[in-house]
C-alpha positions in Angstrom: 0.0 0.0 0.0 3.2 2.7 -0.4 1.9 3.9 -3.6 -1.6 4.4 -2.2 -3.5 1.7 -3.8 -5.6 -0.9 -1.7 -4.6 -4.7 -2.2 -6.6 -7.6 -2.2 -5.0 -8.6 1.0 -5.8 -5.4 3.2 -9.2 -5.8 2.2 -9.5 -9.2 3.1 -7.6 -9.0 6.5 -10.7 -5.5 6.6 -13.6 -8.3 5.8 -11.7 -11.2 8.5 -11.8 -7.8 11.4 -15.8 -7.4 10.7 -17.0 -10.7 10.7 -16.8 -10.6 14.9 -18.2 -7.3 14.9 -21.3 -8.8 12.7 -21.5 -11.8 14.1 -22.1 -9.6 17.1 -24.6 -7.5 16.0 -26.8 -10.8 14.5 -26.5 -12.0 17.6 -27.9 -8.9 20.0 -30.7 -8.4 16.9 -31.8 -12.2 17.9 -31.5 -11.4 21.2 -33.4 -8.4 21.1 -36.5 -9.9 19.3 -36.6 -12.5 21.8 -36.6 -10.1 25.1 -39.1 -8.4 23.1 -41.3 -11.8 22.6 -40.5 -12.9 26.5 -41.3 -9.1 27.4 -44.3 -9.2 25.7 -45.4 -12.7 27.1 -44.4 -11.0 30.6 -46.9 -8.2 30.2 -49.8 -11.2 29.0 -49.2 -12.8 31.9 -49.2 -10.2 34.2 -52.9 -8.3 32.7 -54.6 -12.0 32.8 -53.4 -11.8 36.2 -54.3 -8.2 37.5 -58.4 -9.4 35.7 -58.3 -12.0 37.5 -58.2 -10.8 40.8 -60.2 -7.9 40.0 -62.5 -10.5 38.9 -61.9 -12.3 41.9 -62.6 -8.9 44.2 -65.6 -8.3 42.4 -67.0 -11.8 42.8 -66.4 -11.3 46.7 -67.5 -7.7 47.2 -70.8 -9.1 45.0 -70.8 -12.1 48.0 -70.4 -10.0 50.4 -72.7 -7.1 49.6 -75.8 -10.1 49.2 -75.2 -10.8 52.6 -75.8 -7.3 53.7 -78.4 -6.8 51.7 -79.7 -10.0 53.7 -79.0 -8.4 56.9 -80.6 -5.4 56.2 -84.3 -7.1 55.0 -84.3 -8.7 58.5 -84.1 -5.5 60.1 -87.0 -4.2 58.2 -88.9 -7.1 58.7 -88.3 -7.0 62.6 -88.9 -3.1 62.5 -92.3 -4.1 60.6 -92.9 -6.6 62.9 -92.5 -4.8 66.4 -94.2 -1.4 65.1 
């Protein structure tokens, strides 16, 4: 390379120096996409989760407001009965 021109062996040693540096990069792209899936399957998991025990909540408030609704129609009919 003295009088400026590239040889065919400086580019190959250029091409030998960036096939790490891609095989890197492939690598962290798969990577990447498959954080994003497990990331993604994370999130899934966690929403079916946070409905279900809302779901769950609701079903026991529901239980427990019947039985104070219960309650409160014996009152009335012990109010209705002593007046």
């Amino acid at each position: 390379m003295a009088d400026g021109s590239i040889a065919s062996k400086d580019i190959i040693s250029w091409g030998v120096g960036l096939v790490p540096l891609l095989i890197f990069y492939l690598e962290y792209r798969i990577y990447k996409k498959q954080s994003n899936k497990k990331i993604e399957s994370l999130e899934e998991m966690l929403y079916k989760e946070i409905i279900a025990r809302k779901d769950l909540k609701i079903k026991e408030l529901e239980k427990e407001n019947q039985k104070l609704e219960e309650e409160n129609k014996k009152l009335k009919k012990k109010e209705l009965g002593e007046n």
